[in-house]
BAMITI-871534 format. One record per residue (C-alpha): residue in one letter; x negated, y negated, z. Coordinates in steps of 0.2 Angstrom, whole numbers, plus 5000, padded with zeros to 4 digits. Layout:
BEGIN
> A | X | Y | Z .
...
//
This chain:
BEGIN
> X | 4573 | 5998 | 5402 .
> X | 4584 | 5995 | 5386 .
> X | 4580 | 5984 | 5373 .
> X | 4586 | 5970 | 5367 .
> X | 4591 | 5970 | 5348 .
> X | 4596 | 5953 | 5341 .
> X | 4604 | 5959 | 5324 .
> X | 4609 | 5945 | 5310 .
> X | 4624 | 5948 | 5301 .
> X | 4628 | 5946 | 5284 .
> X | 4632 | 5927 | 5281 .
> X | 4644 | 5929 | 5269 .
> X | 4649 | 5946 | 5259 .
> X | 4648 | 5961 | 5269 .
> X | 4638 | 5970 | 5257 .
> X | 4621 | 5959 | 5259 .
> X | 4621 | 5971 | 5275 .
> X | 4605 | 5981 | 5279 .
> X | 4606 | 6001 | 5281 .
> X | 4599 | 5996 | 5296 .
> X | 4613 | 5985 | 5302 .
> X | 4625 | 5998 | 5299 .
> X | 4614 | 6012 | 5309 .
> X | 4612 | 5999 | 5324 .
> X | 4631 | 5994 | 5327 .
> X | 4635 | 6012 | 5325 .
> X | 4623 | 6018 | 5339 .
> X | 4623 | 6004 | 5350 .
> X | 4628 | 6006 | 5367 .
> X | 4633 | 5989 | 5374 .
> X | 4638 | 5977 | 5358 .
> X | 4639 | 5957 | 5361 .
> X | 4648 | 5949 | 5348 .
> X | 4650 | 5932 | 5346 .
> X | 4668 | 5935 | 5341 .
> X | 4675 | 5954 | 5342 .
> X | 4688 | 5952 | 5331 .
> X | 4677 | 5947 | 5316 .
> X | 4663 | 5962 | 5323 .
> X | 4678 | 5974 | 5320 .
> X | 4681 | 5967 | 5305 .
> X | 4663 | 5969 | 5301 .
> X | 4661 | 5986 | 5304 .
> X | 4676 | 5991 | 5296 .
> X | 4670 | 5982 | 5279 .
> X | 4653 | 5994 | 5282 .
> X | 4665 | 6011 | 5289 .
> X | 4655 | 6010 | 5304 .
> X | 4665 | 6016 | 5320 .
> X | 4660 | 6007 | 5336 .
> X | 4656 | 6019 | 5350 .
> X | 4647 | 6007 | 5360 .
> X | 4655 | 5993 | 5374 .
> X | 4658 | 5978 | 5365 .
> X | 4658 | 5961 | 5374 .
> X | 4661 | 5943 | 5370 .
> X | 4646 | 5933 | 5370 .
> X | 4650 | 5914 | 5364 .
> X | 4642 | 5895 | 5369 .
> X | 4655 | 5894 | 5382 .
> X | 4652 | 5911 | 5393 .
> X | 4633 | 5912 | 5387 .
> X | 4626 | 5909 | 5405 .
> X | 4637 | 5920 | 5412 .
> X | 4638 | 5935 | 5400 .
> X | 4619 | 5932 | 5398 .
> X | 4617 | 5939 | 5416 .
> X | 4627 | 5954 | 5415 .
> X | 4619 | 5961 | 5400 .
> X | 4604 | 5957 | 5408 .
> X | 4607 | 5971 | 5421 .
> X | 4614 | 5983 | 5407 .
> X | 4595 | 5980 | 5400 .
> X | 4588 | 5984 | 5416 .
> X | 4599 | 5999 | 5422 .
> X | 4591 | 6006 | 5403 .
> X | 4605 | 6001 | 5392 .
> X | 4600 | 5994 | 5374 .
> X | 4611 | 5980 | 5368 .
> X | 4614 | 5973 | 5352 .
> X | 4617 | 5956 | 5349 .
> X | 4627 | 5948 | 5334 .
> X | 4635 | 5931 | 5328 .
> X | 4648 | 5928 | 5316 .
> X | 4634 | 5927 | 5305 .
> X | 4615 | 5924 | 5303 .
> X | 4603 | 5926 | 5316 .
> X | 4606 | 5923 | 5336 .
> X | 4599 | 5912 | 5343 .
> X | 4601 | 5899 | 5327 .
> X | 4615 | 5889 | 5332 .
> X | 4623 | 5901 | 5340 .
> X | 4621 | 5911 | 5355 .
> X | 4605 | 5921 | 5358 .
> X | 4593 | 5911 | 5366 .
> X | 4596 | 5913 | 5386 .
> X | 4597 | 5930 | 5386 .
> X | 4580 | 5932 | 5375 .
> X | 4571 | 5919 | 5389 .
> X | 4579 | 5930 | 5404 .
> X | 4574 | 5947 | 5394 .
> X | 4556 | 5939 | 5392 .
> X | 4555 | 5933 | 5410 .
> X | 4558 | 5952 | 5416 .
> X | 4548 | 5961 | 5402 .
> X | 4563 | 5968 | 5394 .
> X | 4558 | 5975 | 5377 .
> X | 4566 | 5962 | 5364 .
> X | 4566 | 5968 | 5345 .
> X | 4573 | 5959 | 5330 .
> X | 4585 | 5967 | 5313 .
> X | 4581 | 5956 | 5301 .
> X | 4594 | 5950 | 5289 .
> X | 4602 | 5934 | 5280 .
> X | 4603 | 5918 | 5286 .
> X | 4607 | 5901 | 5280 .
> X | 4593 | 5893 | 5285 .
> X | 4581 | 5899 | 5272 .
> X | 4595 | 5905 | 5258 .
> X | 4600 | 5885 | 5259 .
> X | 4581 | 5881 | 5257 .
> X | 4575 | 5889 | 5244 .
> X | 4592 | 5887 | 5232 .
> X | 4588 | 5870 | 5236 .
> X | 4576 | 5864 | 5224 .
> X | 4564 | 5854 | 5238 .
> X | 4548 | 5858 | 5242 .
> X | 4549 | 5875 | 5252 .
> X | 4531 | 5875 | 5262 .
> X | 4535 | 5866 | 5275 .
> X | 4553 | 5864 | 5283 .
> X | 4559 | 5860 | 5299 .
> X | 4577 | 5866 | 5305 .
> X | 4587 | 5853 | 5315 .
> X | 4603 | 5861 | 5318 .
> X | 4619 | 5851 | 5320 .
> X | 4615 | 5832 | 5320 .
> X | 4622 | 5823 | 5337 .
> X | 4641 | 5818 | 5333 .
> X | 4643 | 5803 | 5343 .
> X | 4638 | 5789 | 5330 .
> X | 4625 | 5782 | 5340 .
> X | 4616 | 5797 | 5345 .
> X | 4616 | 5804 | 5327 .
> X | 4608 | 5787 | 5323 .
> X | 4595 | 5787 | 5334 .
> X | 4589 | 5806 | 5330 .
> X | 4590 | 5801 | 5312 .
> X | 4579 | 5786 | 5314 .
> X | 4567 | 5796 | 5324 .
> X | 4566 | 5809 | 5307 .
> X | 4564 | 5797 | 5294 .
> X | 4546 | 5799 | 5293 .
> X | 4546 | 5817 | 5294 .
> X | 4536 | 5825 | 5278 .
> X | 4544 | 5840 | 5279 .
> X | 4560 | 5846 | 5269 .
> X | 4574 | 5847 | 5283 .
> X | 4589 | 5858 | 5284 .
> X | 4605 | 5854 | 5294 .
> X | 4622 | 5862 | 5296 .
> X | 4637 | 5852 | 5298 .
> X | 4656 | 5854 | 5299 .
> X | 4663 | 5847 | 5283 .
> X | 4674 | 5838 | 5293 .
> X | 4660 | 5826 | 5294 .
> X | 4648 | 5830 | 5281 .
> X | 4653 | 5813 | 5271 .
> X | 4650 | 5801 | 5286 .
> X | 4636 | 5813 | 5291 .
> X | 4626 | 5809 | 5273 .
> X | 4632 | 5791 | 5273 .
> X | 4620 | 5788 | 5289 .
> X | 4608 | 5797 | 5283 .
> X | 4607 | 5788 | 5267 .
> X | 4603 | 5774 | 5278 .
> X | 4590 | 5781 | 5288 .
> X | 4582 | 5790 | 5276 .
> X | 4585 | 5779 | 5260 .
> X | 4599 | 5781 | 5249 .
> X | 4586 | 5791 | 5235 .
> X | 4581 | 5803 | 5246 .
> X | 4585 | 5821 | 5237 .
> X | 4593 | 5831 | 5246 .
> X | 4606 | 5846 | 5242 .
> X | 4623 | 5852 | 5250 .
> X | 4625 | 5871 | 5251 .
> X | 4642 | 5877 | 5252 .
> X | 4650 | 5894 | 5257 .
> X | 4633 | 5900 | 5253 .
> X | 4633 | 5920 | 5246 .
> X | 4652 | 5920 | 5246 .
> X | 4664 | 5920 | 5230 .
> X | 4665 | 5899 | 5230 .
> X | 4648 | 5896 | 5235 .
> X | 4643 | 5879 | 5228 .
> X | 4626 | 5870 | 5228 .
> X | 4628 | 5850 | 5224 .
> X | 4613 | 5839 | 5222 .
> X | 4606 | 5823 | 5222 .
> X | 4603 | 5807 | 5231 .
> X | 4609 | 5807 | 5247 .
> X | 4619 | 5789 | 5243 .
> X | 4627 | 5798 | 5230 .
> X | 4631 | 5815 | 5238 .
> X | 4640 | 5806 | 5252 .
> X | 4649 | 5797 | 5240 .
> X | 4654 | 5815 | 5232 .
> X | 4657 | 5822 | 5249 .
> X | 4670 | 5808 | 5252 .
> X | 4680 | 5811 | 5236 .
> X | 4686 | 5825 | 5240 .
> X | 4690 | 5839 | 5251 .
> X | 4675 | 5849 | 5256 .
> X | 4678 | 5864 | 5266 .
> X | 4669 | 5881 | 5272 .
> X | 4653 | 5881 | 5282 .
> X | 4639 | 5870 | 5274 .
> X | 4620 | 5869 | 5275 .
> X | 4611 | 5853 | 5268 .
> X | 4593 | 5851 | 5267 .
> X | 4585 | 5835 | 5265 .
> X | 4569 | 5831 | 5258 .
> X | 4555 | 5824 | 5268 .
> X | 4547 | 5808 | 5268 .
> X | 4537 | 5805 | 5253 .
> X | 4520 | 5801 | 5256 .
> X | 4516 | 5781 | 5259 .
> X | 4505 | 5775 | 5246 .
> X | 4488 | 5773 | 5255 .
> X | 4470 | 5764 | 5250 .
> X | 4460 | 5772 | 5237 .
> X | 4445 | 5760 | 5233 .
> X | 4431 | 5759 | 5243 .
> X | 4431 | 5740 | 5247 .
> X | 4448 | 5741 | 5252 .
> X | 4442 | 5754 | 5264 .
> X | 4428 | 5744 | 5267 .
> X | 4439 | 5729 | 5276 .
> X | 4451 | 5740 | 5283 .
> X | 4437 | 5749 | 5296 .
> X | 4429 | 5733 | 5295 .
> X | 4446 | 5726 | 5303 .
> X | 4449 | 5739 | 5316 .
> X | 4429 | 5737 | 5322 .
> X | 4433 | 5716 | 5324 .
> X | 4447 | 5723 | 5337 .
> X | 4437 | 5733 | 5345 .
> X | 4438 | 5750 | 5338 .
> X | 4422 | 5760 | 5337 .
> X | 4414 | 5761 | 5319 .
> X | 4414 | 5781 | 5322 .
> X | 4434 | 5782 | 5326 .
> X | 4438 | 5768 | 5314 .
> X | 4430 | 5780 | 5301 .
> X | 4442 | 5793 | 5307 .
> X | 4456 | 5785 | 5309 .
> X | 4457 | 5776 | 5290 .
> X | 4453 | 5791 | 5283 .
> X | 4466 | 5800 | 5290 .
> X | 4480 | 5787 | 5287 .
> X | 4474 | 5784 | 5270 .
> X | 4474 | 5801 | 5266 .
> X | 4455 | 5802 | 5260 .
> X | 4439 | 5813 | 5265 .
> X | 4432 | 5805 | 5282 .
> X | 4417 | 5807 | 5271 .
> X | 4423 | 5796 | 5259 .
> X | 4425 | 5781 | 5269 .
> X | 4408 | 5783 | 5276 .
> X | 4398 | 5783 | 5263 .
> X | 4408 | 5768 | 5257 .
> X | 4405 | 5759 | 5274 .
> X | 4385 | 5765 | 5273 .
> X | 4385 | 5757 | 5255 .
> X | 4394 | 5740 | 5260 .
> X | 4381 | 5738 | 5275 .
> X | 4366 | 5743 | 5263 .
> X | 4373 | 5728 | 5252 .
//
């Protein structure tokens, strides 16, 4: 069988290619690009001459194309897999053809390189050890409000990508989901000559967004849900599993559960129900 090679392109400046990179898309024998024209410009930035066949492979013929170079895996051809940039896969086409190569045991490998996703992260300023990645938020109005309402409690820092088309409505709903204080960054043309990282409030970066004229391809992470403020002093604790045992609750899994919406050793809140019943 040939292998699958799912090769992430530089995200911005041709340079922040690998060694690797250039190697791959000069050996490769089938190529599927997200969009040719920008691979050939690609290769040309990196003096690499494509030998290989080179393919489209966008959203719109995935399904399709996804099953033809499925059978160049098979007949023992290796192809390579590239977007306009970043990872495949991530927003952008990848996913179907590395399910049907899994599915048949067809040898799927990675070339690590940029991506947006993390570069957006850690420029941010938010807390970088957890994250979640959410992709493009729903564009019908109510759908986008919906999924943002289900994420308003998420702790973790959360990155998007949106077209900044609508990046100002975008951060004007989720200031109201999320709370118009909630930090939050917008990465823009990251790693390229105009990149720009605005931050603050999400109230206030909407209202930025909609004063002007925001173009090229933007990233915003958004930080999670701060922690609630939970009970601290025994007593409290006390009358909390003392009110989830009056309605019903065993005392054990009252124990638990306070302890862990409180934030606070299980132990804790045990010794402080043991010392209320000593009393």
């Amino acid at each position: 069988m040939g292998t699958l090679l799912l090769a992430a392109a530089p995200i911005g400046r041709a340079e922040d290619a690998s060694v690797r990179l250039r190697d791959a898309l000069a050996g490769a024998p089938v190529i599927a690009a997200e969009d040719t024209r920008r691979l050939r410009r690609l290769a040309a930035d990196l003096g690499v001459q494509l030998i290989g066949r080179v393919v489209s492979y966008y959203d719109q013929n995935e399904s399709a194309r996804a099953a033809e170079l499925l059978e160049d895996l098979l007949a023992g051809r290796d192809v390579l897999v590239i977007t306009d940039a970043g990872m495949p896969g991530v927003s952008d086409p990848g996913y179907r053809l590395v399910r049907a190569a899994v599915e048949r045991d067809v040898p799927v490998s990675v070339l690590p390189g940029p991506s947006a996703v993390t570069t957006a992260l850690v420029v941010s300023g938010l807390p970088t050890d957890r994250f979640c990645f959410e992709g493009f938020p729903p564009r019908k109005k109510g759908e986008q409000a919906r999924r943002l309402e289900a994420l308003a409690a998420e702790p973790r820092t959360m990155v998007f990508f949106e077209s900044p088309r609508r990046l100002a409505d975008t951060l004007a709903a989720m200031a109201a989901a999320f709370g118009a204080d909630r930090p939050a960054a917008v990465c823009r043309e990251l790693t390229k000559t105009y990149e720009e990282v605005r931050r603050g409030g999400l109230a206030e970066l909407a209202g930025w967004a909609a004063e002007r004229d925001v173009r090229g391809e933007i990233t915003v992470v958004v930080g999670g849900a701060p922690k609630p403020a939970g009970l601290s002093d025994p007593a409290d604790l006390v009358a909390a599993v003392a009110a989830r045992e009056a309605a019903g609750t065993p005392r054990n899994q009252a124990i638990r559960e306070i302890a862990k919406e409180n934030g606070v050793p299980r132990g804790t809140v045990y010794d402080a129900v043991v010392a209320a019943r000593k009393e």
